[in-house]
Backbone as CSV, one residue per row, in Angstrom:
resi,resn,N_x,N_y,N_z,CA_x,CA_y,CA_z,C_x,C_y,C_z
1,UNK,66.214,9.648,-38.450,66.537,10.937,-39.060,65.262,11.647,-39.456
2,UNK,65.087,12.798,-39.044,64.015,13.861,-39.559,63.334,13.735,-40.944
3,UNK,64.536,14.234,-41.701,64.511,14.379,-43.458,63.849,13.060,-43.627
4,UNK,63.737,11.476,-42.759,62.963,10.496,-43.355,61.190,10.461,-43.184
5,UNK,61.334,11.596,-42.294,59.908,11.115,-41.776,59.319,11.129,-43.514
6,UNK,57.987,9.742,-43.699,57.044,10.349,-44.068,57.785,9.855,-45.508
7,UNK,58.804,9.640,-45.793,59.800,9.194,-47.112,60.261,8.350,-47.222
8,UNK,60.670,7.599,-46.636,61.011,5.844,-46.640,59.943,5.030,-46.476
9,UNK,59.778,4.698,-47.559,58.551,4.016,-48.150,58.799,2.498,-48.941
10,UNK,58.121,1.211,-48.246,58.100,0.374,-49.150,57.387,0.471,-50.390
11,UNK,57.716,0.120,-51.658,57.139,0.551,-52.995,56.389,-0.790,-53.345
12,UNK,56.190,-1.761,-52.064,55.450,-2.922,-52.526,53.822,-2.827,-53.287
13,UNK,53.741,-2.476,-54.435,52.515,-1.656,-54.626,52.721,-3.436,-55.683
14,UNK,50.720,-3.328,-55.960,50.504,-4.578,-56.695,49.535,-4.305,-57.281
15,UNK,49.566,-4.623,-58.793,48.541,-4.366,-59.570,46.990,-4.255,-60.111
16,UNK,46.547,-5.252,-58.961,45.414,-5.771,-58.273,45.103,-5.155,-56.946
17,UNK,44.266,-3.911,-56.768,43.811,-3.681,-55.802,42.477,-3.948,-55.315
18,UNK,41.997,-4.414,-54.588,40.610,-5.119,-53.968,40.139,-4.455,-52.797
19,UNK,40.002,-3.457,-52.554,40.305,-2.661,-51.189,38.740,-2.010,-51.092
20,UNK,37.911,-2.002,-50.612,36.645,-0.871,-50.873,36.688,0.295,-49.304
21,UNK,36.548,1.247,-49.819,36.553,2.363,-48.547,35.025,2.563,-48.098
22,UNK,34.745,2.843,-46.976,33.639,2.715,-46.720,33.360,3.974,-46.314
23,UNK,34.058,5.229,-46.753,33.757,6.551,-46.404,32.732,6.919,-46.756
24,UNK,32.602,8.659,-46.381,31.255,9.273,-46.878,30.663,9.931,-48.214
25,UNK,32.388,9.910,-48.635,32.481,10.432,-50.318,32.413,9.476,-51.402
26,UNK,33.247,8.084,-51.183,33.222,7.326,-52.097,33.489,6.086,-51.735
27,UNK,33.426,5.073,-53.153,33.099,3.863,-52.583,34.156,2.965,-53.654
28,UNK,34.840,2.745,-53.922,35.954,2.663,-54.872,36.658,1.137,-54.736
29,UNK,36.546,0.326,-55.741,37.315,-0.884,-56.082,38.156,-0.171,-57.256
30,UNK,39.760,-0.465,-56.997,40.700,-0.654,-57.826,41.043,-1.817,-57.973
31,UNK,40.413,-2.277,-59.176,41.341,-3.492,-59.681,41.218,-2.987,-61.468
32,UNK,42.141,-3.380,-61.797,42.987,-2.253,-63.087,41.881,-3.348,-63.746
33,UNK,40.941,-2.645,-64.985,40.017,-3.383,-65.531,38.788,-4.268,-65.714
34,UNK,38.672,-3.638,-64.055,37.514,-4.580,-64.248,36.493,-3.739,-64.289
35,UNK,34.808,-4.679,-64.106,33.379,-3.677,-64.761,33.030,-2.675,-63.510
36,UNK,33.657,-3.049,-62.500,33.656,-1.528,-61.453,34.463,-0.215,-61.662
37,UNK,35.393,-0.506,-62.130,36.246,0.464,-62.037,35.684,1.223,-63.530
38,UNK,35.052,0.257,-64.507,34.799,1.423,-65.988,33.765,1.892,-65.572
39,UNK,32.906,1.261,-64.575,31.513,2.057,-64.521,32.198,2.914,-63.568
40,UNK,32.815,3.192,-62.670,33.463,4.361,-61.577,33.625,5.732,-63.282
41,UNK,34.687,5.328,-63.620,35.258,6.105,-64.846,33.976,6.918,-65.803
42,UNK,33.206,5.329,-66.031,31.874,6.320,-67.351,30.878,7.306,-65.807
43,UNK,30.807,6.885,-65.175,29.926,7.601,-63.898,30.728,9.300,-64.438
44,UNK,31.894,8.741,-63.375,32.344,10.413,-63.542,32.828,11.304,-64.902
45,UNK,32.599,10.456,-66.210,32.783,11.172,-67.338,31.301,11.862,-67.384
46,UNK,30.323,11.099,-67.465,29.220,11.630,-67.479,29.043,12.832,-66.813
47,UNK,29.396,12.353,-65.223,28.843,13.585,-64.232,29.896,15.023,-64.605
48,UNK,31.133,14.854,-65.437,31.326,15.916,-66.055,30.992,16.784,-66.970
49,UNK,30.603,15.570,-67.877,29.409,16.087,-68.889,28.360,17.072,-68.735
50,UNK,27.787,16.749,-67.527,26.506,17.513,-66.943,26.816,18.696,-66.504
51,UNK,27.875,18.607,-65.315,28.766,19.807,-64.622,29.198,20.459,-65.853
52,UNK,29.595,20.705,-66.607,30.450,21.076,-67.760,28.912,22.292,-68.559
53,UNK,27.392,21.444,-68.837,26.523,21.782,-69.348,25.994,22.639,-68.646
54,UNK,25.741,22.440,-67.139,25.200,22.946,-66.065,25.964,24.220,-66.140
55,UNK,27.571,24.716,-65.894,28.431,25.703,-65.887,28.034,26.390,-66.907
56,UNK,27.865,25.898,-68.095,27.912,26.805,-69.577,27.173,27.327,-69.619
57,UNK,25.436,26.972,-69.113,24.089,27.322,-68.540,24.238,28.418,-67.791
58,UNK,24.731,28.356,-66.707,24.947,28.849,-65.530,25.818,30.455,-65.883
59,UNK,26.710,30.263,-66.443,27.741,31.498,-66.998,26.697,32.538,-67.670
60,UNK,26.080,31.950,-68.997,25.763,33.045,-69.027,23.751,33.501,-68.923
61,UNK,23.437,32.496,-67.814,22.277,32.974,-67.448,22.172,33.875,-65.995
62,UNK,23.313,33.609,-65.128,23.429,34.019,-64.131,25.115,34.137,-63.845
63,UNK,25.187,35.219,-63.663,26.844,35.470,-63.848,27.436,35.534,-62.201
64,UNK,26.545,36.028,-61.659,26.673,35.603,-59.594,26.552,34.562,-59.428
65,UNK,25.748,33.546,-59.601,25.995,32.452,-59.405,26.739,32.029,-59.507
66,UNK,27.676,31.939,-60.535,28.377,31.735,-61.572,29.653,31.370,-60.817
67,UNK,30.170,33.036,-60.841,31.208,33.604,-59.625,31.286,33.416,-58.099
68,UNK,30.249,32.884,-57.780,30.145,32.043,-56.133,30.672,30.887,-56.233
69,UNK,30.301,30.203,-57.422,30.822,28.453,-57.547,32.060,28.352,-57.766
70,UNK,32.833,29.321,-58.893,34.045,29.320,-59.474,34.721,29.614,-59.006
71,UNK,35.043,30.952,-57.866,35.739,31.354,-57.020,35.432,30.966,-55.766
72,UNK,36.159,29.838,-55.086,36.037,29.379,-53.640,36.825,30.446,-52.765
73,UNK,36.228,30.017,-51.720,37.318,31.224,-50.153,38.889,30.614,-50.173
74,UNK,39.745,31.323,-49.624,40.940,30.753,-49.774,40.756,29.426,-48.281
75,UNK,41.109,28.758,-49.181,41.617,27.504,-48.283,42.353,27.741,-46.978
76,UNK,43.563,28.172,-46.853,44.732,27.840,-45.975,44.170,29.804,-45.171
77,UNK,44.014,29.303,-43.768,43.748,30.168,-42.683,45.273,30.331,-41.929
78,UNK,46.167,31.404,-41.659,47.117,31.281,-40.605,46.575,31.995,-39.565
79,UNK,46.623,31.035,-38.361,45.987,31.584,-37.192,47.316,31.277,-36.159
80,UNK,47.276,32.558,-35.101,47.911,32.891,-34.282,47.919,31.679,-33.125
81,UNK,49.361,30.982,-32.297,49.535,30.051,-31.728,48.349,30.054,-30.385
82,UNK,48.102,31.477,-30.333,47.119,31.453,-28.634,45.132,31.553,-29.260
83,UNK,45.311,31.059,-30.556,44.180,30.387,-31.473,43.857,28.990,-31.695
84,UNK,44.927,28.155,-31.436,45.649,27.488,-31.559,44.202,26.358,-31.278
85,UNK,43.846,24.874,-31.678,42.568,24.169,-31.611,43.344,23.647,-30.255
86,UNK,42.751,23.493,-28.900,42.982,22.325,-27.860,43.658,20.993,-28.556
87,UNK,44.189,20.383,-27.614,44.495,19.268,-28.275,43.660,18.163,-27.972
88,UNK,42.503,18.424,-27.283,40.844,17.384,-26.880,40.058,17.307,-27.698
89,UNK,40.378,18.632,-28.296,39.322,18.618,-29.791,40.282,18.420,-31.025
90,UNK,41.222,17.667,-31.143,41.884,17.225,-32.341,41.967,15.847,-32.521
91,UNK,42.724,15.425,-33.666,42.838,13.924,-34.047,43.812,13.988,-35.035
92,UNK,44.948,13.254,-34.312,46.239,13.197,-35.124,46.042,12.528,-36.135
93,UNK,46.414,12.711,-37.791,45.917,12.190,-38.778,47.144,12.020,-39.863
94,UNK,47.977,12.916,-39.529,49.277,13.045,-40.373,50.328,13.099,-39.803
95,UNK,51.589,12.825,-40.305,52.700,13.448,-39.975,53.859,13.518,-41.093
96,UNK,54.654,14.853,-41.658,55.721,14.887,-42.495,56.793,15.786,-42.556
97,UNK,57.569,16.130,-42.906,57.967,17.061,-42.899,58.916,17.989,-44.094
98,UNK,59.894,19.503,-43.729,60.131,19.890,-44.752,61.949,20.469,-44.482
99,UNK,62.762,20.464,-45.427,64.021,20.707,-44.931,64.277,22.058,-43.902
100,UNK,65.286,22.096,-43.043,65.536,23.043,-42.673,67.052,23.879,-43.230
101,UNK,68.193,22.626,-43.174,69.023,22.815,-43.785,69.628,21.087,-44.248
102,UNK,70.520,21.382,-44.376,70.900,19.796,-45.452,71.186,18.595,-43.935
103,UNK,71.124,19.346,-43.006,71.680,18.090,-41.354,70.044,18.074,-40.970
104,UNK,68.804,19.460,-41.030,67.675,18.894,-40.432,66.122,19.040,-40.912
105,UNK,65.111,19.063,-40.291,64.252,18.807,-40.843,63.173,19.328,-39.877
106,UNK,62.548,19.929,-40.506,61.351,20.326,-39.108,60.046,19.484,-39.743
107,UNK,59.516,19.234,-38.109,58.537,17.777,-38.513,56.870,19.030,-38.633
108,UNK,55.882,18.516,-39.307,54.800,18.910,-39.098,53.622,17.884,-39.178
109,UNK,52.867,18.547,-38.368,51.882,17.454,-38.076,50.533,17.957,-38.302
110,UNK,49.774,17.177,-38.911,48.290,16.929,-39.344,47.181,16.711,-38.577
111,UNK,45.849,17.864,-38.011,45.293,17.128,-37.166,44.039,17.430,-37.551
112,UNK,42.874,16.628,-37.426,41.301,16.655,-37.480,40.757,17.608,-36.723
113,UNK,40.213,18.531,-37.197,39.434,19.437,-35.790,38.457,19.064,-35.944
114,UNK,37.907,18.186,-34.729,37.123,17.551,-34.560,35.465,18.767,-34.122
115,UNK,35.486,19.673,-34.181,34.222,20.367,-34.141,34.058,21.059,-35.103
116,UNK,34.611,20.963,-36.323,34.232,21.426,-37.430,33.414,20.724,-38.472
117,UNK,32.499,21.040,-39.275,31.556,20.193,-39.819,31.697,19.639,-40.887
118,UNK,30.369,18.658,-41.419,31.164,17.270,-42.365,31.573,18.353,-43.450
119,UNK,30.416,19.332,-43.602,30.642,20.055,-45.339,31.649,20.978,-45.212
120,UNK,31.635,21.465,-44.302,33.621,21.969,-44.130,34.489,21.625,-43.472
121,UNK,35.101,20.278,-43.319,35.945,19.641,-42.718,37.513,20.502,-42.558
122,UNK,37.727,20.828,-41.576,38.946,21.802,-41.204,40.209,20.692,-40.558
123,UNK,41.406,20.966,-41.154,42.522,20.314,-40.686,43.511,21.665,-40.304
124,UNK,43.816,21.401,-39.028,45.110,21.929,-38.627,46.478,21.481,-38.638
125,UNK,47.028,22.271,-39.476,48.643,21.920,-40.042,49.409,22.803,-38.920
126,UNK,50.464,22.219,-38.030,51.715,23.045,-36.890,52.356,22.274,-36.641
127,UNK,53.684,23.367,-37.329,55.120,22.946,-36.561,55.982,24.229,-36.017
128,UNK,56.830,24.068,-35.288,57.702,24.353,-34.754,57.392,24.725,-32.936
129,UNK,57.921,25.157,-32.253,57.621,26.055,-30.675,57.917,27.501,-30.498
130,UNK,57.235,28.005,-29.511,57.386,29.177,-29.106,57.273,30.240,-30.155
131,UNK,58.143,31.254,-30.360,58.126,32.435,-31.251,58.059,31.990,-32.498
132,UNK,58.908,30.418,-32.811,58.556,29.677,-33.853,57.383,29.459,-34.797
133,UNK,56.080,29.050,-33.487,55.293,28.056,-33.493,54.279,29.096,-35.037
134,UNK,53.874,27.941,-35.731,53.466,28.113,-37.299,51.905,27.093,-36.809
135,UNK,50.501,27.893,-37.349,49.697,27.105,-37.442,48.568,27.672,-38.035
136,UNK,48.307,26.576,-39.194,47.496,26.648,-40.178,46.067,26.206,-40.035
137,UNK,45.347,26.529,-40.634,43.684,26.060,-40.561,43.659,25.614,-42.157
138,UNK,43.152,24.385,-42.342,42.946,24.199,-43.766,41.426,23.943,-44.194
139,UNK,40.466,24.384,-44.800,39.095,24.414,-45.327,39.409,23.246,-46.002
140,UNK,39.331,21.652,-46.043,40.450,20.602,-47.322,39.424,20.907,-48.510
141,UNK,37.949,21.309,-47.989,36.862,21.384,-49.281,37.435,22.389,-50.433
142,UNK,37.911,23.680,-49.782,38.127,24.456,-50.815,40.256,24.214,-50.936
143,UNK,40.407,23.232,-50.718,41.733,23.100,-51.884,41.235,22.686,-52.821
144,UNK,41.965,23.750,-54.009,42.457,24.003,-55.760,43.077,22.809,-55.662
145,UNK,43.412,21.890,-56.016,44.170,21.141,-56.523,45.208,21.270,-57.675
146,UNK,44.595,22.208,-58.532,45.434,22.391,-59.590,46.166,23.701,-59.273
147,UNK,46.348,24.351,-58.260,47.063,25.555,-57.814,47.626,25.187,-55.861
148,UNK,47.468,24.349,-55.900,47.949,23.841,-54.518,49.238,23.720,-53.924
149,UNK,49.577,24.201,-52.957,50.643,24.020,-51.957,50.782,22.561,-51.646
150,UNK,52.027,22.172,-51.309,52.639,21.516,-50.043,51.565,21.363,-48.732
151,UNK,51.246,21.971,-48.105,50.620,22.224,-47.175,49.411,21.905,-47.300
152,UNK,48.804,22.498,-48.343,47.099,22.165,-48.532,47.319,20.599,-49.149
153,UNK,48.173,20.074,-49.884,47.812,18.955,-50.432,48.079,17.936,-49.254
154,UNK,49.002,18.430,-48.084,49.276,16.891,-47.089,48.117,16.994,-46.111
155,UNK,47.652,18.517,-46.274,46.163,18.032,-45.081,44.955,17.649,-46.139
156,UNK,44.925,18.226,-47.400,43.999,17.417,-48.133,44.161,15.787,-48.051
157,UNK,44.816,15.332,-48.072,45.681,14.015,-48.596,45.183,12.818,-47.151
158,UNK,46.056,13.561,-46.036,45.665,13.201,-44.589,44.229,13.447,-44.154
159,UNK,43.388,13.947,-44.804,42.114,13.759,-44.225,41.006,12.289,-44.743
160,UNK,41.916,12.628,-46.168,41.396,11.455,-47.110,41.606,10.164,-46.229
161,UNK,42.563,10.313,-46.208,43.351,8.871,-45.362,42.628,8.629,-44.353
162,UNK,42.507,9.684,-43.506,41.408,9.678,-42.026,40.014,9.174,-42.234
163,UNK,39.808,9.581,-43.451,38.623,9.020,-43.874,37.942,7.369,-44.482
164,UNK,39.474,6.804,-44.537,39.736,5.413,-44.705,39.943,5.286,-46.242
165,UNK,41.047,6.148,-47.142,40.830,6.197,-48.576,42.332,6.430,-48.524
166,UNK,43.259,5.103,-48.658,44.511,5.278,-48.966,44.877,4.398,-50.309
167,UNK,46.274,5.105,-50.671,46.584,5.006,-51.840,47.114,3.480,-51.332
168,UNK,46.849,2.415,-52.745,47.511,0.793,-52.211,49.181,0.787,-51.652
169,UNK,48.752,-0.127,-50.866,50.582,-0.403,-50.266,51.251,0.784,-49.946
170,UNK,50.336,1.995,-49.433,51.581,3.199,-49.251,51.161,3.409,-47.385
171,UNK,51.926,3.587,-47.178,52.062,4.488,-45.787,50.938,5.446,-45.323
172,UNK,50.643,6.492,-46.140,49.904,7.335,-46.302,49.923,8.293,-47.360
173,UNK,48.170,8.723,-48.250,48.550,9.492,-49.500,49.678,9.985,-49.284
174,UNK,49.864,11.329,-48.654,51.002,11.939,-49.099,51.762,11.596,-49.446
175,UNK,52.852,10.490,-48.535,54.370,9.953,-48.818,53.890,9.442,-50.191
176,UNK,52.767,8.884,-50.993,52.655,8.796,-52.473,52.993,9.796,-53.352
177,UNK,51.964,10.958,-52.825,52.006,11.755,-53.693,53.251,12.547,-53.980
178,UNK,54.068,12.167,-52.861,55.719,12.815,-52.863,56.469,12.108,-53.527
179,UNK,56.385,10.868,-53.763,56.812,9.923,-54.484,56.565,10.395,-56.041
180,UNK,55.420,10.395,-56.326,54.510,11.220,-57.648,55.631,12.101,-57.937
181,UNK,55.702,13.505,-57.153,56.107,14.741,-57.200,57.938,14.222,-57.997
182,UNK,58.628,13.550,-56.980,59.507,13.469,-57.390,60.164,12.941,-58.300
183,UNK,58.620,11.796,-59.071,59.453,10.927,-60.514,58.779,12.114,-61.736
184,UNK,58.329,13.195,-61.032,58.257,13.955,-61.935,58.989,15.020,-61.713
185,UNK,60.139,15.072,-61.334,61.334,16.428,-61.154,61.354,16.986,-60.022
186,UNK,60.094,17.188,-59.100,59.831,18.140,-58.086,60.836,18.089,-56.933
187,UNK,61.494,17.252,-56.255,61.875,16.381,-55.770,61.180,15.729,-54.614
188,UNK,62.037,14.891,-53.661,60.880,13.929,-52.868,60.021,15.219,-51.554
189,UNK,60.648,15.776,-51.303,60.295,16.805,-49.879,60.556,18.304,-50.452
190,UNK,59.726,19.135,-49.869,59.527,20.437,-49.495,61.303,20.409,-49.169
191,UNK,61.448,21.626,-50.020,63.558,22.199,-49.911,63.369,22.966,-48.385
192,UNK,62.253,23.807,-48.330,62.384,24.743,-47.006,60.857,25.188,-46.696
193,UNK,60.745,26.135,-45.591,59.367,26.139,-45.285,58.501,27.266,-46.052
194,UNK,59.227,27.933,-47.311,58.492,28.830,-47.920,57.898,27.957,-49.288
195,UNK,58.725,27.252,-49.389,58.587,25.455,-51.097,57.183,25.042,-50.023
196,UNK,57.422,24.648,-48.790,56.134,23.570,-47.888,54.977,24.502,-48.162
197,UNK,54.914,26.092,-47.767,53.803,27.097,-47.310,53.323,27.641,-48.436
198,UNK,54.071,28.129,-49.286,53.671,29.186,-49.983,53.999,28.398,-51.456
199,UNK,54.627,27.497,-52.423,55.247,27.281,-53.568,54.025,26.592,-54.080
200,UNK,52.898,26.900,-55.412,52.109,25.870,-55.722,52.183,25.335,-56.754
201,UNK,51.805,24.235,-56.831,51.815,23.195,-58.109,50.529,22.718,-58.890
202,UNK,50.364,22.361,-59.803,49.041,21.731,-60.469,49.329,20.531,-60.480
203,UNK,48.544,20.149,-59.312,48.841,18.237,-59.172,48.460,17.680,-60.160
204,UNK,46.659,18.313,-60.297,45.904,17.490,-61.429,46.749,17.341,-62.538
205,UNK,47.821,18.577,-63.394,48.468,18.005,-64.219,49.627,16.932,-64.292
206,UNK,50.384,17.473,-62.945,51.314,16.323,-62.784,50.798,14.839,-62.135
207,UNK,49.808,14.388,-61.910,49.864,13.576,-61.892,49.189,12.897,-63.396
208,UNK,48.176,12.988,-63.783,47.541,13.311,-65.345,48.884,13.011,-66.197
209,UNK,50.424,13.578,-66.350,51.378,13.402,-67.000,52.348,12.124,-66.672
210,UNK,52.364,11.982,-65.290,52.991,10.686,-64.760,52.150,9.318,-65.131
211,UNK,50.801,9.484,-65.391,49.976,8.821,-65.754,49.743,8.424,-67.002
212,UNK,49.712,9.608,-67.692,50.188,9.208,-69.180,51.491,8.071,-69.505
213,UNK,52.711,9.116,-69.060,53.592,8.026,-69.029,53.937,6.947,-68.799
214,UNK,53.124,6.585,-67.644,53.075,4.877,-66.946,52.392,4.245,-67.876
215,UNK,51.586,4.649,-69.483,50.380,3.804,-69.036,51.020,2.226,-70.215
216,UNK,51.622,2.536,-70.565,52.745,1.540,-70.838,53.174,0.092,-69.834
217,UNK,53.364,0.467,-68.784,53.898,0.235,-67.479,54.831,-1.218,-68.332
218,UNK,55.901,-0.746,-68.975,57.051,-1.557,-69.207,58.138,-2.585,-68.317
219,UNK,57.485,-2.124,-66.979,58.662,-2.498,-65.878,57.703,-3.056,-64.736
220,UNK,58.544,-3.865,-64.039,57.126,-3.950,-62.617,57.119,-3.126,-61.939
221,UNK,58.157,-1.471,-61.908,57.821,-0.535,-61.108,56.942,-0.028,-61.539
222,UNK,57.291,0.547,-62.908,56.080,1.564,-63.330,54.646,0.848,-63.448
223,UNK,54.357,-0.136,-63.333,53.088,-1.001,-63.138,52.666,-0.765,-61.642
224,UNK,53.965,-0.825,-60.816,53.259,-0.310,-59.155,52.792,1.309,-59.227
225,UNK,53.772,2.020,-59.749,53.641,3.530,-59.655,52.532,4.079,-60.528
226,UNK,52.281,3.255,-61.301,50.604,3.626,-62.450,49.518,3.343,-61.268
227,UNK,49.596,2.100,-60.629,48.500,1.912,-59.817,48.387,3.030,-58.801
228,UNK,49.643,3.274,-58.022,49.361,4.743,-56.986,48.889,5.356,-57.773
229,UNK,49.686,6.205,-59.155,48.933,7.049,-59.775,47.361,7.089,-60.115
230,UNK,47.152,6.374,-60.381,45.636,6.152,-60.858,44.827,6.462,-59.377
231,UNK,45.590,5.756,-58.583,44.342,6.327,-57.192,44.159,7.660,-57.084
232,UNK,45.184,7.686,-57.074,45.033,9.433,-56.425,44.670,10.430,-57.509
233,UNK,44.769,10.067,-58.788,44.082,10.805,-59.542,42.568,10.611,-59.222
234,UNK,42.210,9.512,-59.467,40.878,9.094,-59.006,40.108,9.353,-57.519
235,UNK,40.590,9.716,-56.606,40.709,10.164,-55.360,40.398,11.708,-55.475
236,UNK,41.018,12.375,-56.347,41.577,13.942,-56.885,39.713,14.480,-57.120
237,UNK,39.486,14.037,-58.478,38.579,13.898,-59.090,37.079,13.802,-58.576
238,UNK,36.900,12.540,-57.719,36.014,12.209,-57.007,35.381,13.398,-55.668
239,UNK,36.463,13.741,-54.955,36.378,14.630,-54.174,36.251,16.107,-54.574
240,UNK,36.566,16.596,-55.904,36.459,17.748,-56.514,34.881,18.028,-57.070
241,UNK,34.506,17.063,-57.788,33.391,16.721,-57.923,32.181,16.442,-57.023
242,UNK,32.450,15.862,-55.752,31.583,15.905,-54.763,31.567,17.174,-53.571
243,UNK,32.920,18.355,-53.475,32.751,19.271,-52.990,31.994,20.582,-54.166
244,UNK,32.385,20.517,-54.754,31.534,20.841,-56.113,29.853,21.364,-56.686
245,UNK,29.925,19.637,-55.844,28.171,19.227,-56.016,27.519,20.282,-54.590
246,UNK,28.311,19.888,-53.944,27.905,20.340,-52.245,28.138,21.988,-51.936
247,UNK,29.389,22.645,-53.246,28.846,24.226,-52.720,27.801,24.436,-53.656
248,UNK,27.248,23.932,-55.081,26.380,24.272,-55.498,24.837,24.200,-54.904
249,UNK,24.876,22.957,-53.871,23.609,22.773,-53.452,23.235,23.918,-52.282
250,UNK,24.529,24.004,-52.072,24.480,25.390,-50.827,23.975,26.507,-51.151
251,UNK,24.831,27.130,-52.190,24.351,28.345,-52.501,22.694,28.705,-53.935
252,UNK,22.546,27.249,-54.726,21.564,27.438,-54.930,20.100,27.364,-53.990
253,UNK,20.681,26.736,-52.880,19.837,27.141,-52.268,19.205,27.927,-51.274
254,UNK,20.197,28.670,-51.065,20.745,30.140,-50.345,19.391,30.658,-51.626
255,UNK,20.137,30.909,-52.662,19.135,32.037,-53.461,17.736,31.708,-53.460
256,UNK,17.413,30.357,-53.441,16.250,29.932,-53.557,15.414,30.807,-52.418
257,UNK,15.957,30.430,-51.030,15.439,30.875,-49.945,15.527,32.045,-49.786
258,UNK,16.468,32.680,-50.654,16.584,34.270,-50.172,15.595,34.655,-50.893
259,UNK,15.227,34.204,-52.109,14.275,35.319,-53.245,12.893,34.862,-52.798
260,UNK,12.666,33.550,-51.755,11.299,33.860,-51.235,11.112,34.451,-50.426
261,UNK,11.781,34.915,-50.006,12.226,36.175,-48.193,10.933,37.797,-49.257
């Protein structure tokens, strides 16, 4: 059935994760308590600390600057089907989908555009055919997280994954983070394709609140569902912070080079 893709999920999640990713962003042991994971935590409290000092600096010594860092380009590109990336230069990375009516489900799929570069890594989101056919360009650097779509979060999510950074015991981020979505009201799937495209949410808070709530973890579910949670918050974070670092180095050094011109 359609409506399952991407949602039938074993919840075998275990409290002890030992997993290290060997990506280009991060380098991450989850195991709930131990001296990696507090130094992961004091690392990035700190490096907020700084970011936080650096911004306050920044605001009101240079107010362009300022406004280059704070306001990113919009993320989500809709480009016309005869725009469309080859399918030689892609890399299937996702797949999920969103209701059509209560019998179906239109599937969409996640792909790597493989000639786009590391510091702007572009995912193409398309579904449907012909007069149908829907296809997105996603910038994953400049997804908001805390103002994010459906759409931007499963190609954010699916690139992560591509990148070898999945949430423990899940399928793939997303089907987590849908999981997330729905023990917090949202429900499990996108209702239709304007909820998938256009409807946004503040993950960072909802997951931040599901997190709160777990941290109890009274049950052996909510002990599995704290551990997803915690990744992907931690996942969230990490990557916000390191695209972050990377438009600042850009454009301070844009000015650098421009004001010796």
């Amino acid at each position: 059935m359609l409506n399952g893709v991407g949602t039938n999920i074993s919840m075998a999640y275990t409290s002890n994760y030992n997993k290290k990713s060997t990506g280009d962003k991060m380098d991450i042991e989850f195991e709930i308590g131990n001296s990696e994971q507090n130094s992961l935590n004091k690392c990035g409290e700190r490096q907020s600390e700084l970011t936080e000092i650096y911004m306050n600096m920044l605001s009101e010594n240079n107010s362009t600057l300022y406004n280059k860092l704070v306001n990113n380009k919009n993320a989500v590109e809709q480009v016309s089907p005869d725009k469309e990336i080859p399918n030689d230069k892609l890399k299937n990375i996702g797949m999920t989908s969103f209701g059509l009516s209560d019998t179906e489900s239109q599937v969409v799929l996640a792909s790597y555009v493989k000639t786009s570069k590391e510091d702007d890594p572009v995912v193409q989101v398309a579904y449907g055919y012909g007069d149908n056919r829907k296809v997105y360009h996603v910038h994953v650097n400049d997804v908001d997280t805390s103002n994010a779509s459906d759409l931007e979060m499963f190609a954010l999510m699916s690139y992560e994954g591509y990148k070898g950074r999945t949430a423990p015991d899940s399928i793939n981020n997303y089907s987590a983070y849908k999981i997330m979505k729905a023990d917090a009201g949202y429900g499990m799937a996108s209702a239709d394709k304007n909820s998938f495209v256009n409807k946004k949410v503040n993950a960072d808070y909802l997951l931040e609140q599901i997190y709160d709530s777990l941290k109890k973890r009274e049950t052996e579910q909510e002990a599995k569902s704290f551990d997803v949670c915690e990744y992907l918050l931690q996942m969230i974070k990490i990557v916000k912070s390191s695209n972050f670092q990377c438009r600042s180095i850009i454009i301070v050094w844009n000015v650098l080079v421009g004001s010796s011109k």
